[in-house]
N, C-alpha and C positions, 0 to 999 in steps of 0.2 A: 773105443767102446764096443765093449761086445751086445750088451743088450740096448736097443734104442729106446729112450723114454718114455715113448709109446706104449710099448708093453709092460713095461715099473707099472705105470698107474693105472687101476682097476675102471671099470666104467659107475659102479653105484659106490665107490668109496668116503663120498662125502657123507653118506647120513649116517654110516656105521661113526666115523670120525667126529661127528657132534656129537652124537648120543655118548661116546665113550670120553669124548670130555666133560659131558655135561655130571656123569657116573662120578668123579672125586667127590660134588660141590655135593650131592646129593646123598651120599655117605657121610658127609662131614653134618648136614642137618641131623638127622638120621642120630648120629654119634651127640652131638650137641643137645639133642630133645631127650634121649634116654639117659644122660651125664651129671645134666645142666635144669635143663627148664621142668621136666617131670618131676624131681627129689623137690624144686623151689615151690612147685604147684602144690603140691602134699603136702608143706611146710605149713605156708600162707593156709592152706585148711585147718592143719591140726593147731595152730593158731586162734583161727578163728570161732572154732569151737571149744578151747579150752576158753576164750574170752564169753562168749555166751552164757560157759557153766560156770562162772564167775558168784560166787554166792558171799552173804554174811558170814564173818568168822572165816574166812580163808585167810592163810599168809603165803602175800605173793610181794614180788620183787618188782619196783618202777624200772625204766630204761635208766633212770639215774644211779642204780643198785641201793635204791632204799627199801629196806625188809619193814612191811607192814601188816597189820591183819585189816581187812577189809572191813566197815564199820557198818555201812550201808549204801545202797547202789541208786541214788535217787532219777539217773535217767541213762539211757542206751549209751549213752558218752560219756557221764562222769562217773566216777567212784570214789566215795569218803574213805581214807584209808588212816589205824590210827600207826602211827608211826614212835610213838612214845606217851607215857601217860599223861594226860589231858591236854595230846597234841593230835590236830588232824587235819589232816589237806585233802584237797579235791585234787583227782587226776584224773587224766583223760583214760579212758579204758583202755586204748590203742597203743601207751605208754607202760604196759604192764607187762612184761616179758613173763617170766613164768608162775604158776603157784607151787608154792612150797610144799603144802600141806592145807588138807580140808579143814572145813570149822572144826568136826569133833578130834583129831588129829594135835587141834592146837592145847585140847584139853591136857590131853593124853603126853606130852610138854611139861607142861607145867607141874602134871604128879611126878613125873620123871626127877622133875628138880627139887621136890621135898625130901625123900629120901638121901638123898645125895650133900645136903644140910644138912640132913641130922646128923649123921653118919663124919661128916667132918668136924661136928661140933662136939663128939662126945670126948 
């Protein structure tokens, strides 16, 4: 050997050597919080404020994929939803994935489909 051992190793090499391995784990947070956990935080918001503006005459879609119009909201937790004519269930609010279309939206539906009847029927 030409160089003795002695001289390889530096006298302050150990804290550059923790810090530069501690640098992957810290990157991978970092990479993980901007990928991962920040797009799911935004979610669970834009969530929870479409559940708030939750009104009469909306059609929204249960976790079950049942299409309903909202009939009325009688507490912070349930919602009457009608699901078919003179059929109505209670759901949990939290159980309502997205809305379709607002109340006046639902009108605007329904003229859409008279037309459409006539027009087949002449």
């Amino acid at each position: 050997m030409l160089i003795s051992p002695a001289f390889a190793q530096s006298a302050g090499g150990g804290q550059t050597d923790m810090l530069m391995s501690l640098a992957p784990l810290v990157l991978i947070f970092v990479v993980f919080y901007f990928l991962l956990i920040r797009p799911q935080q935004k979610r669970m918001k834009d969530q929870k404020a479409m559940l708030a503006a939750l009104r009469r005459g909306d059609k929204v879609v249960t976790g079950g994929g049942i299409i309903g119009t909202v009939a009325r909201v009688p507490s912070d937790e349930e919602v009457v939803v009608d699901i078919a004519d003179g059929v109505r269930v209670r759901v949990l609010r939290s159980t309502i994935v997205s809305i379709l279309s607002k109340g006046a939206g639902e009108d605007k539906d329904a003229d859409a489909d008279k037309p459409a009847a006539k027009a087949g029927s002449k």
